[in-house]
C-alpha positions as CSV (number, residue, x, y, z in Angstrom):
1,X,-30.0,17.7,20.1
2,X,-33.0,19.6,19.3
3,X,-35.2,18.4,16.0
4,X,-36.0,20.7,13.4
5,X,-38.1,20.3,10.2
6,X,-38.9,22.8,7.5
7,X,-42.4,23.5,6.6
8,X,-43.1,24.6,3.2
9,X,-46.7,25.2,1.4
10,X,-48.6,26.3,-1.2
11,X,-50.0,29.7,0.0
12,X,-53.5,31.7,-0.8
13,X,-55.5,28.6,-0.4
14,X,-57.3,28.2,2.9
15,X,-57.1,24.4,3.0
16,X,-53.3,24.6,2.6
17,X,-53.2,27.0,5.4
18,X,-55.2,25.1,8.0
19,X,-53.3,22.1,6.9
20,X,-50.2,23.5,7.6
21,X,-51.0,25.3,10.7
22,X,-52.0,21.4,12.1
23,X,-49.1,20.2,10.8
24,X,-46.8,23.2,12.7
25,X,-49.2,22.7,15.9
26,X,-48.8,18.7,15.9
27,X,-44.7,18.9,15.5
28,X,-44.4,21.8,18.0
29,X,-46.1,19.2,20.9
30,X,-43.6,16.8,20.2
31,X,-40.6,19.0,21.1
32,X,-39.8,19.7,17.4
33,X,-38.6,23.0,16.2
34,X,-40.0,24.1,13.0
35,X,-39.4,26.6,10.7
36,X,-40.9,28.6,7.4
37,X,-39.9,31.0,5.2
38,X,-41.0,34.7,6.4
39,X,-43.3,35.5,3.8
40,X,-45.2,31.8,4.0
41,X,-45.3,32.2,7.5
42,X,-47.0,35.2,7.1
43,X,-49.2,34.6,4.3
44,X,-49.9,31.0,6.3
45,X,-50.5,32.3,10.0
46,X,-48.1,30.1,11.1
47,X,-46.8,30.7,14.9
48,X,-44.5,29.4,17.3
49,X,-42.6,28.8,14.1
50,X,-38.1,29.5,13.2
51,X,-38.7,32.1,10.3
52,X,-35.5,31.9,7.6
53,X,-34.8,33.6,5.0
54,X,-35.0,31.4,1.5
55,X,-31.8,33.0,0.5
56,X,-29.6,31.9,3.8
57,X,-29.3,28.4,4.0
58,X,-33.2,27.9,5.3
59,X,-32.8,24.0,5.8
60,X,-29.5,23.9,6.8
61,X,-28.9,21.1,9.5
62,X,-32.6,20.7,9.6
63,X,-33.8,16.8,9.8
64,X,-36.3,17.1,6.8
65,X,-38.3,19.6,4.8
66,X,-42.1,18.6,4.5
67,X,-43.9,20.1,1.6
68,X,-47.8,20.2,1.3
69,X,-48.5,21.4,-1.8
70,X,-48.3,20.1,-5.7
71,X,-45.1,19.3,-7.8
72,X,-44.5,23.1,-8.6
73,X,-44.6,23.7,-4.5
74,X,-41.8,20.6,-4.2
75,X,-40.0,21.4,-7.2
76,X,-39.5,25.0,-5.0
77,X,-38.4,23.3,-1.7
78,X,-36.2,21.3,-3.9
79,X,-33.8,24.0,-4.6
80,X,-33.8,24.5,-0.6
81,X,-33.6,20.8,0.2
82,X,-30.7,20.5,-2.4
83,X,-28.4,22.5,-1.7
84,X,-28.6,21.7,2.0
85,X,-28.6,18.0,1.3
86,X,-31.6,17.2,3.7
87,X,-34.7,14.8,2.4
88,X,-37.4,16.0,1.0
89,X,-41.1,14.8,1.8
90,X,-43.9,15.8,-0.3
91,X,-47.2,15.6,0.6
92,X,-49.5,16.5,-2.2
93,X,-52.2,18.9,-1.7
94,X,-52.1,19.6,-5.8
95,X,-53.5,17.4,-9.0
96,X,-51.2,14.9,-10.1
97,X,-48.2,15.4,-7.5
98,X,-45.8,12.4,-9.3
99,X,-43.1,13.9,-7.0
100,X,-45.1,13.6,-3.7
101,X,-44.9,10.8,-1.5
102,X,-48.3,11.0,0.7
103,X,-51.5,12.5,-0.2
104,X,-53.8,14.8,2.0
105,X,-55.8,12.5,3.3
106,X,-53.1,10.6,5.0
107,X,-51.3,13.8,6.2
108,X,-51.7,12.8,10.2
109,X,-50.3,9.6,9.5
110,X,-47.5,10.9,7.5
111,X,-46.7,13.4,10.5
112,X,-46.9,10.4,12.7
113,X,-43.8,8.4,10.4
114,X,-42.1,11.7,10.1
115,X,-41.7,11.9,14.5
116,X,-40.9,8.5,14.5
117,X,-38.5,8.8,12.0
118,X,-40.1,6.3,9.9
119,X,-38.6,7.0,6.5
120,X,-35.9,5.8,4.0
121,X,-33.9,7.8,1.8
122,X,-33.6,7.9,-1.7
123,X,-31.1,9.7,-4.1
124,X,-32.7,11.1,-7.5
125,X,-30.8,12.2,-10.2
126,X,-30.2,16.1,-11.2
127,X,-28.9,18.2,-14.1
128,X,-26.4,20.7,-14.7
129,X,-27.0,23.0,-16.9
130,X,-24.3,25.4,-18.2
131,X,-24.8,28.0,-20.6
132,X,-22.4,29.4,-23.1
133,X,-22.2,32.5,-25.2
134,X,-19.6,33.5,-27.6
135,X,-17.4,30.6,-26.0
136,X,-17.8,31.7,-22.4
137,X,-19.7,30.2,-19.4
138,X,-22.4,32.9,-19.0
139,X,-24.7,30.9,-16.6
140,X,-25.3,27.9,-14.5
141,X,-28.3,26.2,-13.2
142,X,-29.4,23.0,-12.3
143,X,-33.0,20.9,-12.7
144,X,-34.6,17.5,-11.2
145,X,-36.7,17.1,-14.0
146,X,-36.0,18.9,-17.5
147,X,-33.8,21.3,-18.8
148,X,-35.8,23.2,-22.0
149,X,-34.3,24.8,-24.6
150,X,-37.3,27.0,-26.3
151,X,-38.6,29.3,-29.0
152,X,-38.5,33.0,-28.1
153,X,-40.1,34.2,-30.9
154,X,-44.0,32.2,-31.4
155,X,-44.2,33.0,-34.9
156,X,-41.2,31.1,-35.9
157,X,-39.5,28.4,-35.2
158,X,-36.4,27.6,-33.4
159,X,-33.5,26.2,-35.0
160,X,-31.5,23.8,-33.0
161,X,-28.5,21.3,-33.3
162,X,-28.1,18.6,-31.0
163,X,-25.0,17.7,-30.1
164,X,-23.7,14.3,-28.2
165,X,-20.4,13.8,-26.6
166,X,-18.9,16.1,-28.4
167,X,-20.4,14.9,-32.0
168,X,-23.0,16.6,-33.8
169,X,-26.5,13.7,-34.1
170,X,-29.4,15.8,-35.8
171,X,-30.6,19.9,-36.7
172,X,-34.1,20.3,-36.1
173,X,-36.9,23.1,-36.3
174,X,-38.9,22.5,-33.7
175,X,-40.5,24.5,-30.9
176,X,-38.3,23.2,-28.4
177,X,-35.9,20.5,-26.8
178,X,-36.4,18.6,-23.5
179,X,-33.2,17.4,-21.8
180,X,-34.9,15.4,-18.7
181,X,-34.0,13.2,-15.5
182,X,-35.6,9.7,-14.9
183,X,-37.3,11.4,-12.4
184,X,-38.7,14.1,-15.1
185,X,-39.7,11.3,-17.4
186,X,-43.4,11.2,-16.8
187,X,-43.6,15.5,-16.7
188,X,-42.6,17.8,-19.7
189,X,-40.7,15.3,-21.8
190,X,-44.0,12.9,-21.4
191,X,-46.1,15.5,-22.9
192,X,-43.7,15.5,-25.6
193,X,-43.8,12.0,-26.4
194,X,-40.8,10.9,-24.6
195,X,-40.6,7.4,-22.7
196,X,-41.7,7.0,-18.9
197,X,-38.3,5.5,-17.7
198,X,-38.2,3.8,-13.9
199,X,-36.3,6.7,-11.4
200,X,-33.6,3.8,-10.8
201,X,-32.3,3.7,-14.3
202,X,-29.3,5.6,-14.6
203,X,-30.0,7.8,-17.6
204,X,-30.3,11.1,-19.3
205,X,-33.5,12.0,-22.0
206,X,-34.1,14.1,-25.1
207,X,-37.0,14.7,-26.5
208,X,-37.4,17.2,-29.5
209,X,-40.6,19.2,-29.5
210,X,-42.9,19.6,-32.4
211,X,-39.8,18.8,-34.6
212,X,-39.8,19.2,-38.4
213,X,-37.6,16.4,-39.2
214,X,-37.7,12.8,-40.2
215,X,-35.5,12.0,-37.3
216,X,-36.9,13.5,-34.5
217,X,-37.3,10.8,-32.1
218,X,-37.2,10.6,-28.5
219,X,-33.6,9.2,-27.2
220,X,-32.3,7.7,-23.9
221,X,-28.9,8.1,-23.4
222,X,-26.1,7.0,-20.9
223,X,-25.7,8.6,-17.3
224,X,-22.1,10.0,-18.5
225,X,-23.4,11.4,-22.0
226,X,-23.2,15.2,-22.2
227,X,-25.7,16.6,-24.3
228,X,-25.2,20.2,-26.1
229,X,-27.7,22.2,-27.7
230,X,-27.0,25.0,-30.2
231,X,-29.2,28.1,-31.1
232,X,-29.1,28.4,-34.9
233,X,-29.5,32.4,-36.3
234,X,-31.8,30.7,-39.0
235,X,-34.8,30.2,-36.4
236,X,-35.9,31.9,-33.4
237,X,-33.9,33.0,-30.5
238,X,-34.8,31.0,-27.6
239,X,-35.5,30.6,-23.7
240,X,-33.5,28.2,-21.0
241,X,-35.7,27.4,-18.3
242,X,-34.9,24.7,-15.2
243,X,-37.4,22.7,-14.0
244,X,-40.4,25.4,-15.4
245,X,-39.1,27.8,-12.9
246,X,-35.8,29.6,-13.3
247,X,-35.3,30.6,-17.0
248,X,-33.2,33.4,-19.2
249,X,-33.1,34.8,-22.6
250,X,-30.4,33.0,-25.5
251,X,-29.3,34.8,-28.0
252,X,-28.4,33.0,-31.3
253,X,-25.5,31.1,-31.7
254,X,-25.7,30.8,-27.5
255,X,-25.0,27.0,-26.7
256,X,-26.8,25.1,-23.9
257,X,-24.8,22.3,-22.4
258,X,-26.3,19.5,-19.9
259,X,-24.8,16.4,-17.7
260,X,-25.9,14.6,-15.0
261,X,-25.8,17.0,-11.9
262,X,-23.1,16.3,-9.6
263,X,-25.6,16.5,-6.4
264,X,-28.6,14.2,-6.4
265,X,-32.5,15.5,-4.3
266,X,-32.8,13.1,-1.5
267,X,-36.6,12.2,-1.5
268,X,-37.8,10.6,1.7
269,X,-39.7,7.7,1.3
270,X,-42.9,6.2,3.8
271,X,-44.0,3.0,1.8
272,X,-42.2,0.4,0.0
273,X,-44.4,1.4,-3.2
274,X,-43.1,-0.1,-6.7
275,X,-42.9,3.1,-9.3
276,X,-44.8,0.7,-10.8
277,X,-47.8,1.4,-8.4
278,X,-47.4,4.7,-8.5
279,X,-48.1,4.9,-12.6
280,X,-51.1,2.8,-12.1
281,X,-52.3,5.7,-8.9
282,X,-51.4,9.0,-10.5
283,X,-52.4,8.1,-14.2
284,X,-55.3,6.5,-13.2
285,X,-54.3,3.4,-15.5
286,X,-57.1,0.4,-16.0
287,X,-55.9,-3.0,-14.4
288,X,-58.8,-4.6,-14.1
289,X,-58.7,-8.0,-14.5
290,X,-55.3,-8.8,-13.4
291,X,-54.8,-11.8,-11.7
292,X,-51.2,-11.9,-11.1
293,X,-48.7,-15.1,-10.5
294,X,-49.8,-16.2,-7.0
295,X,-47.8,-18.9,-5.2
296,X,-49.7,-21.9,-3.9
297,X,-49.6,-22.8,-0.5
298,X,-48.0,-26.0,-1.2
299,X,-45.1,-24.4,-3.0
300,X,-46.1,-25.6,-6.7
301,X,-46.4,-23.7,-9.6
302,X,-49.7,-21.7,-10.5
303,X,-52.0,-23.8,-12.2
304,X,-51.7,-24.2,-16.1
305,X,-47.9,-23.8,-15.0
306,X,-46.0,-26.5,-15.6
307,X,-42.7,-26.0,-14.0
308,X,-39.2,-24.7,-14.5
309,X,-38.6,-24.0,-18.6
């Protein structure tokens, strides 16, 4: 059975071009069909390549889709890589890139895993988002990091109650509320102050923005929790917006309802790197000095350890 990867990019920069034309050129040797969306390929040069459509199932039975490109670039080819269930590798040709899993430099190497299938697989988290107007469903969406519910109007505030499982918690005016993932923890709801949780914890975040309220902390709640949030005519209208990218107008009273998504991003994985790690690499975090617990050679404790407690 023939291989086939999907080769997204960021387009209108020439590095990301002739990065991805090597990376087309390199799988194409090895026998590996690839394939782009029609207006990157033309926008990239890329040739010898399967063009899709984005709207047709682009990554359908494809092996993996390999992004170069920053977190906006891979939060895009999620949505492809989603809802065809196929792995996603990143590969980050952007600033911070906490979703990619290689960086430029190392890009022939990561080809190299890729062909040798040299990759675990690893389930993140999602959203659903519903939204609901006068009682009825209007809309549906979906996000891998945040959900937003935001002021429409900049020269007031929004007005906002937060409901949880069913029971009202707080009203705030604020200029927003951030519904995130795990996996969304170090991205909008970190600029808002909200905890960096580890992507293994089994969780769902809010984190009020800009809130006018003595309570108006930044919660953590259970994987099963569904979290509502309600448009008060007091404030300003607002905007919905998944993951940055898609977004639409609420009117007030409209009612914005979120739960863990029912299917996860698969994020394929080159290195056995501890999230930990990662923190320390993309933040740029200062460990100097850190010795660590090493294990002598003879089996004993450290020294200045003196045993089991």
């Amino acid at each position: 059975m023939t291989r086939s990867v999907l080769v997204l990019a960021h387009t209108g920069r020439t590095a990301t071009a002739d990065a991805a034309r090597g990376v087309v050129r390199r799988l194409r040797e090895a026998g590996v069909e690839v394939r782009a969306l029609a207006e990157e390929a033309r926008e990239l040069g890329l040739q010898d390549v399967r063009v899709c459509d984005r709207d047709s199932g682009a990554a359908d039975g494809a092996e993996l889709v390999l992004v170069l490109g920053g977190d906006g670039t891979i939060l895009r080819a999620a949505e492809l890589a989603r809802q065809s269930a196929v792995p996603l590798l990143g590969v980050n040709l952007g600033h911070v890139g906490f979703l990619a899993e290689a960086e430029v430099e190392a890009l022939d190497d990561t080809v190299g895993h890729v062909l040798a299938r040299e990759y675990t697989v690893e389930r993140r988290s999602t959203l659903d988002v519903t939204v609901v107007v006068d009682g009825e469903p209007v809309d549906t969406g979906w996000a891998l990091n945040e959900c937003s519910v935001e002021k429409a109007q900049r020269e007031r505030m929004l007005e906002v109650v937060l409901e949880v499982d069913g029971r009202p918690l707080s009203r705030w005016g604020c200029d927003g509320v951030v519904a995130s993932t795990p996996t969304g923890s170090t991205a909008y709801a970190f600029s808002g102050g909200g905890p960096v949780v580890w992507p293994t914890v089994e969780a769902l975040l809010i984190v009020p923005i800009s809130a006018h309220a003595l309570f108006a902390r930044p919660l953590v709640t259970g994987p099963d929790t569904v979290v509502a949030m309600e448009v008060l005519p007091s404030g300003s209208e607002a905007v919905v917006a998944c993951d940055g990218r898609r977004s639409r107008a609420l009117p007030h009273g409209a009612r914005v309802e979120v739960r863990t998504g029912s299917d996860p991003v698969l994020l394929a994985r080159l290195h056995e790197q501890t999230f930990t790690d990662t923190l320390v690499r993309k933040f740029a975090l200062p460990v100097e000095g850190w010795r660590g617990a090493k294990e002598r050679a003879d089996g004993a404790p450290p020294r200045g350890v003196a045993g089991p407690l």
